[in-house]
PQR file with spaces between the fields and no chain letter, atoms N, CA, C, O and H, PARSE charges and radii, in Angstrom:
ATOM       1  N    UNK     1     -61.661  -94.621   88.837 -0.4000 1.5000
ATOM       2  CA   UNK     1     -62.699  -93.680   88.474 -0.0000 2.0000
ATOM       3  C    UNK     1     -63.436  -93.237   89.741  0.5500 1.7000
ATOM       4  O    UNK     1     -63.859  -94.273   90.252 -0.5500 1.4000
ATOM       5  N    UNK     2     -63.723  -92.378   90.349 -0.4000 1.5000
ATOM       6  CA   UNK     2     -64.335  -91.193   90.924 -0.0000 2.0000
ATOM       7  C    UNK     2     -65.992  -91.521   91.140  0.5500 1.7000
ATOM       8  O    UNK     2     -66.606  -91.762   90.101 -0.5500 1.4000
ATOM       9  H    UNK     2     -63.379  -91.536   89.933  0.4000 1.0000
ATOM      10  N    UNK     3     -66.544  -91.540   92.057 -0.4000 1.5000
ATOM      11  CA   UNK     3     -67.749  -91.862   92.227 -0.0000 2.0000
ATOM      12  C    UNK     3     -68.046  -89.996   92.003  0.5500 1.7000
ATOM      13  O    UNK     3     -67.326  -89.206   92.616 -0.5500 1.4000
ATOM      14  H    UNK     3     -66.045  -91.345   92.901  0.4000 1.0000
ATOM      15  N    UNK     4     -69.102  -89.524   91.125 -0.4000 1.5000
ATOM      16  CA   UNK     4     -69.589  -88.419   91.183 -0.0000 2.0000
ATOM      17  C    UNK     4     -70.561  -87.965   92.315  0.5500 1.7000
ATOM      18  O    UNK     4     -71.678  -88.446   92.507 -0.5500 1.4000
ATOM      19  H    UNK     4     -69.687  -90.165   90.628  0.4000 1.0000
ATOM      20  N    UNK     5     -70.050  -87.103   92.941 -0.4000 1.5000
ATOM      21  CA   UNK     5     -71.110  -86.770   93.962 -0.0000 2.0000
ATOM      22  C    UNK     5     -72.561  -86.210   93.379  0.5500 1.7000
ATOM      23  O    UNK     5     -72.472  -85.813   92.217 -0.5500 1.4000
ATOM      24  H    UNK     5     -69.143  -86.713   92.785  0.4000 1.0000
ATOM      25  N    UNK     6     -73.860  -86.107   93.965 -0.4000 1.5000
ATOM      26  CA   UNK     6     -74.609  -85.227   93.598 -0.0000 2.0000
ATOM      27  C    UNK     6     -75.957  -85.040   94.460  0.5500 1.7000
ATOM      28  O    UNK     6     -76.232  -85.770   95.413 -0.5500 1.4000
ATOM      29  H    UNK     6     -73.932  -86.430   94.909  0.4000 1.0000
ATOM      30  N    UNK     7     -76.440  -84.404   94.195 -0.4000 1.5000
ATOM      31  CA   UNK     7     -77.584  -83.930   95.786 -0.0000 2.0000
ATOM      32  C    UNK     7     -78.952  -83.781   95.267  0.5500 1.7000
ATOM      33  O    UNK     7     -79.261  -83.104   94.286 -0.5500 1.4000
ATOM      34  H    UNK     7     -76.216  -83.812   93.421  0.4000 1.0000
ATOM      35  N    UNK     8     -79.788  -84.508   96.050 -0.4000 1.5000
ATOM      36  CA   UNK     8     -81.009  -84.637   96.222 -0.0000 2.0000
ATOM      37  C    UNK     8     -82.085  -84.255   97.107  0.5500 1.7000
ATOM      38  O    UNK     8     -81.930  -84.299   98.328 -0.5500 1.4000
ATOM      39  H    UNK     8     -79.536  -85.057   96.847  0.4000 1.0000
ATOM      40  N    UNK     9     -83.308  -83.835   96.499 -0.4000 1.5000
ATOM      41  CA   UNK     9     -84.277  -83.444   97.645 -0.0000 2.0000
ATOM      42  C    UNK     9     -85.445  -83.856   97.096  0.5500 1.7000
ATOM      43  O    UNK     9     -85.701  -83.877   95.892 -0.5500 1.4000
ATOM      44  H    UNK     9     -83.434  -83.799   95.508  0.4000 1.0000
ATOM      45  N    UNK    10     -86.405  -84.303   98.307 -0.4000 1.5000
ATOM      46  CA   UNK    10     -87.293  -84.943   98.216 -0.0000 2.0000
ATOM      47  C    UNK    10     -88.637  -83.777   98.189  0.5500 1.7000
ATOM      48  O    UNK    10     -89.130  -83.329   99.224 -0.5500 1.4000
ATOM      49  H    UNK    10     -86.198  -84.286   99.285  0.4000 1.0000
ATOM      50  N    UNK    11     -88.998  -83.486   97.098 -0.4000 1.5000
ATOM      51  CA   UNK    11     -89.623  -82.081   97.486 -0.0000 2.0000
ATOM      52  C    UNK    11     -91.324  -82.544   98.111  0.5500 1.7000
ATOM      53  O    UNK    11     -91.806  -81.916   99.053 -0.5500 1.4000
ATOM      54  H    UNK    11     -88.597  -83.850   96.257  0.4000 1.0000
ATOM      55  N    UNK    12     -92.097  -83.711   97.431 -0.4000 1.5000
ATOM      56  CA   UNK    12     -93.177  -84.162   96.957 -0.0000 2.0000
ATOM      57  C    UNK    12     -92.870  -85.443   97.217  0.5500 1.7000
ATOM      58  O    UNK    12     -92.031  -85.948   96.471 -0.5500 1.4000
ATOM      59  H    UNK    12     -91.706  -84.221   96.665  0.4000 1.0000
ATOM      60  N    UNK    13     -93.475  -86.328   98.363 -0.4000 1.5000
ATOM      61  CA   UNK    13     -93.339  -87.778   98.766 -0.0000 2.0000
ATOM      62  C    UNK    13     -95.240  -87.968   98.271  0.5500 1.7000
ATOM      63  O    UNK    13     -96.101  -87.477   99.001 -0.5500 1.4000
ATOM      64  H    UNK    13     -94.156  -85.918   98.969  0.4000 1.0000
ATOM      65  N    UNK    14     -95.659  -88.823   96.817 -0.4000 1.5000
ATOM      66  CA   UNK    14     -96.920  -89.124   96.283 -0.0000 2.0000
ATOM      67  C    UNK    14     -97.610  -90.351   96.915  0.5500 1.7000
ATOM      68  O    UNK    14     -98.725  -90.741   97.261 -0.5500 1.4000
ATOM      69  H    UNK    14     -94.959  -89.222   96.224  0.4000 1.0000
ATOM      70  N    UNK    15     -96.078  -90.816   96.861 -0.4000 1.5000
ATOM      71  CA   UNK    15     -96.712  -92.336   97.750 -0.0000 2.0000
ATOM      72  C    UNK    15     -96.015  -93.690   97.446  0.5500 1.7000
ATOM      73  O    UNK    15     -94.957  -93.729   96.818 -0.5500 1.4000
ATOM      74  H    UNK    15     -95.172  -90.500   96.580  0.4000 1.0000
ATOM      75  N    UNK    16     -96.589  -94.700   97.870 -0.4000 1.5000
ATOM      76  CA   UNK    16     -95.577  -96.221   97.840 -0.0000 2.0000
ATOM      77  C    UNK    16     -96.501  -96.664   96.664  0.5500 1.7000
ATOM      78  O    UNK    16     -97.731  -96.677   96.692 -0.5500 1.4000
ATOM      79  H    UNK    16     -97.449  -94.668   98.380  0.4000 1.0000
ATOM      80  N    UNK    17     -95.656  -97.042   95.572 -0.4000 1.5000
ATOM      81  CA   UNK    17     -96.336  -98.248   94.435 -0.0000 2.0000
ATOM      82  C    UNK    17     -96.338  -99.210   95.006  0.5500 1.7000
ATOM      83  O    UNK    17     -97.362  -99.493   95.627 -0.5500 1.4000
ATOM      84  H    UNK    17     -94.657  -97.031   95.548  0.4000 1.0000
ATOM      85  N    UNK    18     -95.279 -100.052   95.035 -0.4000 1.5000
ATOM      86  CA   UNK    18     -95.464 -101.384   95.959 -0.0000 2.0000
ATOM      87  C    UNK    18     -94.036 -101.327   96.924  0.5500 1.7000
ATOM      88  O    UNK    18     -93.128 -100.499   97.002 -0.5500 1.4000
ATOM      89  H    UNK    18     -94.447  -99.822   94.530  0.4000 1.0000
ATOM      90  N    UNK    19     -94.294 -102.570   97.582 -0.4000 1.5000
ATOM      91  CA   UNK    19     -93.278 -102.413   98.991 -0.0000 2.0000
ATOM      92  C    UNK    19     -92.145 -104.124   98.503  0.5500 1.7000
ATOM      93  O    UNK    19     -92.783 -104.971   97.877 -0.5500 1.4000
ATOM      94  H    UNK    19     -95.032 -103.242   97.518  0.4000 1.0000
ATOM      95  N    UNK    20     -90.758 -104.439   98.791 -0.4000 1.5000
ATOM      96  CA   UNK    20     -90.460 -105.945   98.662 -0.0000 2.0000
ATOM      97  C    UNK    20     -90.505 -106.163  100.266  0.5500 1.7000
ATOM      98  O    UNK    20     -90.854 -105.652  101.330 -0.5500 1.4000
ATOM      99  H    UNK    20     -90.240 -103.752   99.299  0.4000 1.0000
ATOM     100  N    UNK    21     -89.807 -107.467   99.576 -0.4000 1.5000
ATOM     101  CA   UNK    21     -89.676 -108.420  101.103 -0.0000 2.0000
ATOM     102  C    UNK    21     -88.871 -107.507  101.970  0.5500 1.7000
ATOM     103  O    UNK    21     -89.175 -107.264  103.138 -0.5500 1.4000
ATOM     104  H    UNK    21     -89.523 -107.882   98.711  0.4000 1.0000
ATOM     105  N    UNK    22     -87.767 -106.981  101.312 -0.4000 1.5000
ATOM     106  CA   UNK    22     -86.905 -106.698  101.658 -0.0000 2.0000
ATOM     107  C    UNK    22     -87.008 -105.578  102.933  0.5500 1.7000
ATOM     108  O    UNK    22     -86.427 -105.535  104.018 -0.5500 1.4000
ATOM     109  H    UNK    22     -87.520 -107.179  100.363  0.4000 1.0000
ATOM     110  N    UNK    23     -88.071 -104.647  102.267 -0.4000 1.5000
ATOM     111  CA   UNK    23     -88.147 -103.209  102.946 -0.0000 2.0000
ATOM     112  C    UNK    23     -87.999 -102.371  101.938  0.5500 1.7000
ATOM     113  O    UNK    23     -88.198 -101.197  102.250 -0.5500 1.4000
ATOM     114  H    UNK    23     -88.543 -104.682  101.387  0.4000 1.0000
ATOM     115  N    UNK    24     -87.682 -102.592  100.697 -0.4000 1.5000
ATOM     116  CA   UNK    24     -87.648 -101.419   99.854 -0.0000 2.0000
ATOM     117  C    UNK    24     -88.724 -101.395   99.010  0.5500 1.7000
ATOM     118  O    UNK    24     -89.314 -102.390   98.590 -0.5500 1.4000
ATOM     119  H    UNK    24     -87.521 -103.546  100.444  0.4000 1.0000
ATOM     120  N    UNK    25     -89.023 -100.047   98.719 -0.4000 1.5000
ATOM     121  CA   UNK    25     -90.293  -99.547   98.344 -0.0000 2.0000
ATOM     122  C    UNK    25     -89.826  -98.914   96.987  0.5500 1.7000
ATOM     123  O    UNK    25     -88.793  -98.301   96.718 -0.5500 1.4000
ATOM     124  H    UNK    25     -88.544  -99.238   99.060  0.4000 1.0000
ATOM     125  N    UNK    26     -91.020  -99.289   96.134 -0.4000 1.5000
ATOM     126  CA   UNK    26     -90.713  -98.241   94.730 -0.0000 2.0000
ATOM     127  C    UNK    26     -91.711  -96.792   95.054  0.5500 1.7000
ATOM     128  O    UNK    26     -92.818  -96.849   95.588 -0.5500 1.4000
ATOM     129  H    UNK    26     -91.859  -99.787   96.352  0.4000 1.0000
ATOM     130  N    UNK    27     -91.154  -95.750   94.678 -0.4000 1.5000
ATOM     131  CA   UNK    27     -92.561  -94.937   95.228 -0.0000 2.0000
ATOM     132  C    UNK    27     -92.491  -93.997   93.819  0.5500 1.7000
ATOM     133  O    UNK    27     -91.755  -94.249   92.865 -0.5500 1.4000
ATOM     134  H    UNK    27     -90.254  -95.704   94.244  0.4000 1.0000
ATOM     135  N    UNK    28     -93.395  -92.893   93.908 -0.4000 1.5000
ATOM     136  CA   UNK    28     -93.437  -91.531   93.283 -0.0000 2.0000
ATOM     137  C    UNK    28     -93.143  -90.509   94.017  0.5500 1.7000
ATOM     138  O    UNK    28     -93.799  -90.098   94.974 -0.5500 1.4000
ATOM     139  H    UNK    28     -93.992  -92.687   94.683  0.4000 1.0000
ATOM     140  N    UNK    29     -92.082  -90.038   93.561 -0.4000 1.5000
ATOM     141  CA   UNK    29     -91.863  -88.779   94.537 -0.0000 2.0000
ATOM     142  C    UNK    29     -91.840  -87.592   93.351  0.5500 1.7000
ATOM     143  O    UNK    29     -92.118  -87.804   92.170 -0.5500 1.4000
ATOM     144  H    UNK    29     -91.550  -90.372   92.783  0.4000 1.0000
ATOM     145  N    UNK    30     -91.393  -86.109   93.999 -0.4000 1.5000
ATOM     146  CA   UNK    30     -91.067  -85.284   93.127 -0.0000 2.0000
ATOM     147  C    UNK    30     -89.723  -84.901   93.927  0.5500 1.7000
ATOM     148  O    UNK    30     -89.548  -84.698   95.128 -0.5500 1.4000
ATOM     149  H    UNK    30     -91.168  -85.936   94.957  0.4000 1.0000
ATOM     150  N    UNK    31     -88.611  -84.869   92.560 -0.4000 1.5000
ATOM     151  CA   UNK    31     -87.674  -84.412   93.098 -0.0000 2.0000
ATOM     152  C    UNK    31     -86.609  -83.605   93.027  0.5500 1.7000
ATOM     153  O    UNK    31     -86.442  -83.852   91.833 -0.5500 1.4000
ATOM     154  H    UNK    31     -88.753  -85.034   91.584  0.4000 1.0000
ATOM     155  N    UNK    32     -85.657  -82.781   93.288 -0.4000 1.5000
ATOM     156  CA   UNK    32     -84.747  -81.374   92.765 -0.0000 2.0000
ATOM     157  C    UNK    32     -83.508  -82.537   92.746  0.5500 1.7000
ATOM     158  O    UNK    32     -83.311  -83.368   93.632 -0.5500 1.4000
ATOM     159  H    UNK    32     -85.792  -82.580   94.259  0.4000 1.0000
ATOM     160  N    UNK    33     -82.726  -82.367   91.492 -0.4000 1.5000
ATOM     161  CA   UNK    33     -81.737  -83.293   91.581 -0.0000 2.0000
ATOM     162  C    UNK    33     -80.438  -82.010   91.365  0.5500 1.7000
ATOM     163  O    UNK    33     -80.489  -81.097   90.542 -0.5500 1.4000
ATOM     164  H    UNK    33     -82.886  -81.692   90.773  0.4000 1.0000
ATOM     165  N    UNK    34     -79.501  -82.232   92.200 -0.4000 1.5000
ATOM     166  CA   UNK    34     -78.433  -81.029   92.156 -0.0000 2.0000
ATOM     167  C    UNK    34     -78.903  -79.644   91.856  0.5500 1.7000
ATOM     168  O    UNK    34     -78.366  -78.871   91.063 -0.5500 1.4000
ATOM     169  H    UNK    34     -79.460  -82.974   92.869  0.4000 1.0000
ATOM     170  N    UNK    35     -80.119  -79.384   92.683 -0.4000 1.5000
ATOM     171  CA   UNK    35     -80.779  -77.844   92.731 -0.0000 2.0000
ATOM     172  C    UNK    35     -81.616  -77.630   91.303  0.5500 1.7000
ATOM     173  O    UNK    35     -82.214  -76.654   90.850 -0.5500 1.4000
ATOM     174  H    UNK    35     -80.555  -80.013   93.327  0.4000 1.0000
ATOM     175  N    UNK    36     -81.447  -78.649   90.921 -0.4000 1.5000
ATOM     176  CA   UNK    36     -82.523  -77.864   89.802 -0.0000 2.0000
ATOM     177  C    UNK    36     -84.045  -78.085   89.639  0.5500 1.7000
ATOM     178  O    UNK    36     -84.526  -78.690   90.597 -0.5500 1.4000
ATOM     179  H    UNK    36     -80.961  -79.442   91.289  0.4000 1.0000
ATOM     180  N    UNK    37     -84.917  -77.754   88.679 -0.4000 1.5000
ATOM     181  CA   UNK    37     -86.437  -78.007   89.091 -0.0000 2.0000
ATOM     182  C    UNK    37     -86.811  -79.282   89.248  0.5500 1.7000
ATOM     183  O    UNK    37     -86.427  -80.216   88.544 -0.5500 1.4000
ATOM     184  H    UNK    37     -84.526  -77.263   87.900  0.4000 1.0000
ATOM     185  N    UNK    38     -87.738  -79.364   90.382 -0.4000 1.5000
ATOM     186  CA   UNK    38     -88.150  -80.544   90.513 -0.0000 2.0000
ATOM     187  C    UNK    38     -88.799  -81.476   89.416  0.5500 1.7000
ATOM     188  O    UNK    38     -89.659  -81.038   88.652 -0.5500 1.4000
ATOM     189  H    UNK    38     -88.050  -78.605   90.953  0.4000 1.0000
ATOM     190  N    UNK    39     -88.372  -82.715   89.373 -0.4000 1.5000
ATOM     191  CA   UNK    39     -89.202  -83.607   88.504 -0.0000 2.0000
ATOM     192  C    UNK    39     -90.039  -84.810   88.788  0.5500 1.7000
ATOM     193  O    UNK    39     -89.743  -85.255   89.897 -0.5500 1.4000
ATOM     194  H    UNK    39     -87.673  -83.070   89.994  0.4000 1.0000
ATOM     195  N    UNK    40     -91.127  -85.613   88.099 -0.4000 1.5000
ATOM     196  CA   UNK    40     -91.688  -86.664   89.268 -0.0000 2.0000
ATOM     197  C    UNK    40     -90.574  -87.582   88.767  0.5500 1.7000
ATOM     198  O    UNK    40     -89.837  -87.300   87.822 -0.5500 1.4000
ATOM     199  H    UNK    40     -91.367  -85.252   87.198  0.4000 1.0000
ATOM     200  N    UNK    41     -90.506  -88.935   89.630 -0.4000 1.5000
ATOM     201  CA   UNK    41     -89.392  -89.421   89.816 -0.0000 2.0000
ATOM     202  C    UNK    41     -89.882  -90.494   90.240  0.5500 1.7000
ATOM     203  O    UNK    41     -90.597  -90.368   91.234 -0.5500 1.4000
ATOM     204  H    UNK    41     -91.104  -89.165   90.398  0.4000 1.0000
ATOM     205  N    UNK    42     -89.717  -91.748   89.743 -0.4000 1.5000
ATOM     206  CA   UNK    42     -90.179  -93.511   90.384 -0.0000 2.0000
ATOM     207  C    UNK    42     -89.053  -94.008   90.181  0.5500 1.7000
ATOM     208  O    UNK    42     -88.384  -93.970   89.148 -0.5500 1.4000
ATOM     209  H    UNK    42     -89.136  -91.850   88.936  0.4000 1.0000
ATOM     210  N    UNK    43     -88.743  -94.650   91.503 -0.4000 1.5000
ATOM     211  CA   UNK    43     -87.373  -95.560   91.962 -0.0000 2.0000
ATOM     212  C    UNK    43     -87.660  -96.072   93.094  0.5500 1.7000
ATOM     213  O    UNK    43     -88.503  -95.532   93.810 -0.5500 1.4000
ATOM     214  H    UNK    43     -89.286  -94.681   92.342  0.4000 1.0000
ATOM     215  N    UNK    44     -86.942  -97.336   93.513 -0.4000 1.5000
ATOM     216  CA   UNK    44     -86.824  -97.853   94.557 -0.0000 2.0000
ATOM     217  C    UNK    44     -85.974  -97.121   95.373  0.5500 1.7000
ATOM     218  O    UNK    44     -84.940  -96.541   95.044 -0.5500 1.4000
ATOM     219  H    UNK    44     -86.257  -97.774   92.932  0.4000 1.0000
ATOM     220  N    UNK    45     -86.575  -97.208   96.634 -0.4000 1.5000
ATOM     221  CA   UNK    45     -85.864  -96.465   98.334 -0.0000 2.0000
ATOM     222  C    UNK    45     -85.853  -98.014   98.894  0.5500 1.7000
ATOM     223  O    UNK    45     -86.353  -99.134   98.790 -0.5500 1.4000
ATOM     224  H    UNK    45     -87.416  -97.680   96.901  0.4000 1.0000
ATOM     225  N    UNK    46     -84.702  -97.034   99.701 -0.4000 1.5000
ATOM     226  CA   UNK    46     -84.262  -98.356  100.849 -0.0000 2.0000
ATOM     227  C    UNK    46     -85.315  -97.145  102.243  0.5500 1.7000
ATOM     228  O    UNK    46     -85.646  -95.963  102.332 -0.5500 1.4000
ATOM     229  H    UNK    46     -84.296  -96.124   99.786  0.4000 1.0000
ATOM     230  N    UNK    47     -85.454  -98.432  103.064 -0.4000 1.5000
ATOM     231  CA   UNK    47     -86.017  -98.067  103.887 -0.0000 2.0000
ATOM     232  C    UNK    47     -85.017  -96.383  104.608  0.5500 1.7000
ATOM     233  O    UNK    47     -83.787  -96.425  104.659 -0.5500 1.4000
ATOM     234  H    UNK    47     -85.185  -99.392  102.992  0.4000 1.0000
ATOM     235  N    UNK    48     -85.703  -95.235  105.024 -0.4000 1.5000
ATOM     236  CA   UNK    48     -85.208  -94.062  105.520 -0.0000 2.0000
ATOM     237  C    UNK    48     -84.813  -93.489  104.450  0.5500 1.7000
ATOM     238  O    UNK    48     -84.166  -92.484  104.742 -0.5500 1.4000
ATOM     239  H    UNK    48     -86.701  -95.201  104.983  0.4000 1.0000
ATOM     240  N    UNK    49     -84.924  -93.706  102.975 -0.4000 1.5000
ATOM     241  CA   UNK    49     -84.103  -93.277  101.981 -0.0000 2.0000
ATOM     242  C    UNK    49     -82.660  -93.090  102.018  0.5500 1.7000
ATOM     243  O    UNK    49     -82.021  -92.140  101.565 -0.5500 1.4000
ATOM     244  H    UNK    49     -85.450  -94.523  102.738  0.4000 1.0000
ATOM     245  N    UNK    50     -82.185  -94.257  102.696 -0.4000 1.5000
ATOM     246  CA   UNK    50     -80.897  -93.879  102.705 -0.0000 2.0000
ATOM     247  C    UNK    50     -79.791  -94.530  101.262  0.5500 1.7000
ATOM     248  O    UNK    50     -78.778  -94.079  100.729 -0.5500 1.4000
ATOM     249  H    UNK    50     -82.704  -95.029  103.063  0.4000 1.0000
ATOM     250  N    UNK    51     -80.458  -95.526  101.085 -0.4000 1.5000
ATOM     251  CA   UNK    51     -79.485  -95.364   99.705 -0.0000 2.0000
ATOM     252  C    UNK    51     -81.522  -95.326   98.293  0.5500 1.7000
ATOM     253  O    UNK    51     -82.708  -95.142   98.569 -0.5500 1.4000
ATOM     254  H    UNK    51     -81.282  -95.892  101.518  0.4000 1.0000
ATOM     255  N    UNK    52     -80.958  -95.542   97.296 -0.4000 1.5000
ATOM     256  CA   UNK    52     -81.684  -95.525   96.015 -0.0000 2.0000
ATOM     257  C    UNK    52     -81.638  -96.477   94.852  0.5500 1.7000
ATOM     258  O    UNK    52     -80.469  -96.642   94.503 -0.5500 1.4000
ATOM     259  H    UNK    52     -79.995  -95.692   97.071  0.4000 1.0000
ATOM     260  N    UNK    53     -82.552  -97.204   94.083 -0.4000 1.5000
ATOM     261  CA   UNK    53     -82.467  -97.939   92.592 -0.0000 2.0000
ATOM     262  C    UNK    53     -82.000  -96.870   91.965  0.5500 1.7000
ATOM     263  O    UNK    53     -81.586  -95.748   92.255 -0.5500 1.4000
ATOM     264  H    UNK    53     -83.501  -97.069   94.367  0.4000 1.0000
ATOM     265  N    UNK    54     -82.284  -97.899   90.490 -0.4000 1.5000
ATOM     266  CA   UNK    54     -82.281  -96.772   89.347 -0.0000 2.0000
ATOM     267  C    UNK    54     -83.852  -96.608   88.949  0.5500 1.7000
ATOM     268  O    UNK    54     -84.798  -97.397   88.947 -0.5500 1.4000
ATOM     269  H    UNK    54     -82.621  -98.811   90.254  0.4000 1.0000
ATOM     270  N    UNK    55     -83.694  -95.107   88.583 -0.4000 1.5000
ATOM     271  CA   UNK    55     -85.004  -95.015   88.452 -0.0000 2.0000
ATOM     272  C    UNK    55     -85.340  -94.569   87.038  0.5500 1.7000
ATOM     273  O    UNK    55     -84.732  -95.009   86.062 -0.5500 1.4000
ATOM     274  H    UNK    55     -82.926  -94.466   88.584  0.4000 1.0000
ATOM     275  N    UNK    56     -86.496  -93.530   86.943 -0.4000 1.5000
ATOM     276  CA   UNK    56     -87.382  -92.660   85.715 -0.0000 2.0000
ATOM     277  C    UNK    56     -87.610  -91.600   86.522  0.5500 1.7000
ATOM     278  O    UNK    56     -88.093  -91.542   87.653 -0.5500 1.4000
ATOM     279  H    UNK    56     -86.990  -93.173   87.736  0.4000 1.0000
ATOM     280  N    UNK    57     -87.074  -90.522   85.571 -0.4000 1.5000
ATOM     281  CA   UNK    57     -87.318  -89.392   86.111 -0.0000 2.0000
ATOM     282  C    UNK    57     -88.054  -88.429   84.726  0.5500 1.7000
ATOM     283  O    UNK    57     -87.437  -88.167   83.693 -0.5500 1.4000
ATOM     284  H    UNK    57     -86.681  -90.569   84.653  0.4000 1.0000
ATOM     285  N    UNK    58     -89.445  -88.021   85.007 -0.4000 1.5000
ATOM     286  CA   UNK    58     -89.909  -86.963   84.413 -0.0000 2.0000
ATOM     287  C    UNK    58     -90.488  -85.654   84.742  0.5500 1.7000
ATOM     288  O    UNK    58     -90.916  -85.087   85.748 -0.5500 1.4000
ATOM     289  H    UNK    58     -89.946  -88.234   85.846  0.4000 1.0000
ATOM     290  N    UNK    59     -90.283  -85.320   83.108 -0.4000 1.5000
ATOM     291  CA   UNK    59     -90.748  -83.059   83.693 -0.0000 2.0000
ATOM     292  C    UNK    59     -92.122  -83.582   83.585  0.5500 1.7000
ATOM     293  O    UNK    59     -92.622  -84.655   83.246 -0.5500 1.4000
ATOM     294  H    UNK    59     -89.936  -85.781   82.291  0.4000 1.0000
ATOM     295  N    UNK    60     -92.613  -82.284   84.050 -0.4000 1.5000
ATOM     296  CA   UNK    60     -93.989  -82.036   84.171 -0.0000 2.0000
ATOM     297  C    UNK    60     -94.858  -82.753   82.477  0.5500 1.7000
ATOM     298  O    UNK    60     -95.616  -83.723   82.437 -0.5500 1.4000
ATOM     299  H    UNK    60     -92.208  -81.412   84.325  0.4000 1.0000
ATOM     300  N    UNK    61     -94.446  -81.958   81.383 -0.4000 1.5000
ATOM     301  CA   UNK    61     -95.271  -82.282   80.604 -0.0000 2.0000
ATOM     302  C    UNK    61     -94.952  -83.947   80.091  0.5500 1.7000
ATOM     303  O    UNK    61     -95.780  -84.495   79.364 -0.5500 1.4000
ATOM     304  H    UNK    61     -93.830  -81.171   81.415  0.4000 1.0000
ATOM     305  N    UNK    62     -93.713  -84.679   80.524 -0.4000 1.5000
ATOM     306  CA   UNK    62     -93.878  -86.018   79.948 -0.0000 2.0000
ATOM     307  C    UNK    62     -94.710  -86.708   81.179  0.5500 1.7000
ATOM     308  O    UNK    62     -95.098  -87.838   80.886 -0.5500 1.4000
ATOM     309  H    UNK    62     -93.040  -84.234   81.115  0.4000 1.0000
ATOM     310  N    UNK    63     -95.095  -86.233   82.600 -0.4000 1.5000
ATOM     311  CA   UNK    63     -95.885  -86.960   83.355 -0.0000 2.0000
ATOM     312  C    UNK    63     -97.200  -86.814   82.901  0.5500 1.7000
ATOM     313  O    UNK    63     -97.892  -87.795   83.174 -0.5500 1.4000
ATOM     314  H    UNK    63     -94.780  -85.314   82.838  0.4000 1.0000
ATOM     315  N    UNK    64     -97.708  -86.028   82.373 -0.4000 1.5000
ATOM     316  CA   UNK    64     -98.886  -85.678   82.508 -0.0000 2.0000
ATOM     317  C    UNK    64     -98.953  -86.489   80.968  0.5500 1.7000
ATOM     318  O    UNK    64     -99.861  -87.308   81.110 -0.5500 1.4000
ATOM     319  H    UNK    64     -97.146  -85.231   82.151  0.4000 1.0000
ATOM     320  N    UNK    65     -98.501  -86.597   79.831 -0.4000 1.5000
ATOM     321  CA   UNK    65     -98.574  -87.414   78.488 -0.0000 2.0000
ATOM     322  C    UNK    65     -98.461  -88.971   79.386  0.5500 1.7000
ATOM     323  O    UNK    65     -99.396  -89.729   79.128 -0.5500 1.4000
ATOM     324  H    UNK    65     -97.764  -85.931   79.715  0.4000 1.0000
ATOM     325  N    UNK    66     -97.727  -89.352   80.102 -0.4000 1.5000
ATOM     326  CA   UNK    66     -97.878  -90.888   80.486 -0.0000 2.0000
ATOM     327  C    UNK    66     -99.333  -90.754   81.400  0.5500 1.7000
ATOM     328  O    UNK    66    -100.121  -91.700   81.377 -0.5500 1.4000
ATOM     329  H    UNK    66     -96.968  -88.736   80.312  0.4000 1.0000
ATOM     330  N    UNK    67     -99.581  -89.754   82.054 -0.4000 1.5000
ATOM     331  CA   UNK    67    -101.018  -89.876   82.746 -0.0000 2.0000
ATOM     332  C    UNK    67    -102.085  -90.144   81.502  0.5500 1.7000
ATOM     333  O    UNK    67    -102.985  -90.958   81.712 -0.5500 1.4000
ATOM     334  H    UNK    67     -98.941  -88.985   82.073  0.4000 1.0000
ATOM     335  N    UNK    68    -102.025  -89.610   80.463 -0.4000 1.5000
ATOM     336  CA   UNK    68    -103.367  -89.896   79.128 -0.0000 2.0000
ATOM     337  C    UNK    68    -103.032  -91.134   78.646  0.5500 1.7000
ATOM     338  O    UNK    68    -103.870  -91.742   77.979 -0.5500 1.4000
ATOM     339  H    UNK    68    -101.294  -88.948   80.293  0.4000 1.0000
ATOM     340  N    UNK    69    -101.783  -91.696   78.897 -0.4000 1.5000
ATOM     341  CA   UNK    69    -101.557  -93.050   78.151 -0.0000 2.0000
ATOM     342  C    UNK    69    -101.737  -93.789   79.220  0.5500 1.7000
ATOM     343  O    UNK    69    -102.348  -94.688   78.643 -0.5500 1.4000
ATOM     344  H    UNK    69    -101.102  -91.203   79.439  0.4000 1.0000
ATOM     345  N    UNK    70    -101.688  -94.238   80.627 -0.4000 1.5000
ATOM     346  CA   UNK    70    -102.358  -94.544   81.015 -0.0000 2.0000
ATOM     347  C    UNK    70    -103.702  -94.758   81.132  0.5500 1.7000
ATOM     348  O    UNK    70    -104.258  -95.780   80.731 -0.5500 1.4000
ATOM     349  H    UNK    70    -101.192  -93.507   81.096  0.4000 1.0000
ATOM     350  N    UNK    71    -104.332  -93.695   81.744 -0.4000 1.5000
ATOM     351  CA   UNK    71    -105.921  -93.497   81.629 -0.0000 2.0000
ATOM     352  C    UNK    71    -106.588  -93.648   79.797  0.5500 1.7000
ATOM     353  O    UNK    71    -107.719  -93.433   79.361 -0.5500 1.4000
ATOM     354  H    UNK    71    -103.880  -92.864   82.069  0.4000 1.0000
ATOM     355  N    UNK    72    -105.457  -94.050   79.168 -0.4000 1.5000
ATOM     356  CA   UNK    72    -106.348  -94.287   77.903 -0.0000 2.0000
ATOM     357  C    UNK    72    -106.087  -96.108   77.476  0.5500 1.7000
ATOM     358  O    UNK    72    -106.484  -96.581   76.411 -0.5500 1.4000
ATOM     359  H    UNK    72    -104.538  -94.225   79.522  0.4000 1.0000
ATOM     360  N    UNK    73    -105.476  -96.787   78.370 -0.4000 1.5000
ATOM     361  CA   UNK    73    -105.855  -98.389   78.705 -0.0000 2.0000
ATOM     362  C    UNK    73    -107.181  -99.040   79.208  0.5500 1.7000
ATOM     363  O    UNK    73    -107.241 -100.256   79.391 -0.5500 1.4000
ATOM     364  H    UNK    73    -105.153  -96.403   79.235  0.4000 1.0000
């Protein structure tokens, strides 16, 4: 089986949630995944972003519904 290629851009770097031992960081970014609109996006980076976890990726209106469910804890 075929590893699928596919392309990424980092449009919006928000910031580091937390950092491991390791060097890898979970962060918030916003991001265009194979050219299409950007979405916010939390996953672990390896240091330089050179490889990636698995992450969560959301559109605009499911970030902003987890922002009220947050701020409503």
């Amino acid at each position: 089986m075929e590893k699928s290629e596919f392309k990424y851009e980092i449009v919006n770097q928000y910031g580091v949630i937390s950092q491991s031992s390791t060097g890898w960081t979970k962060e918030l970014n916003k991001i265009s995944w194979n050219g299409g609109n950007p979405k916010y996006d939390i996953r672990d980076w390896a240091p330089e972003h050179q490889k990636m976890g698995k992450g969560v990726t959301l559109t605009d209106d499911e970030f902003e519904a987890l922002k009220k469910l947050i701020n409503g804890i």
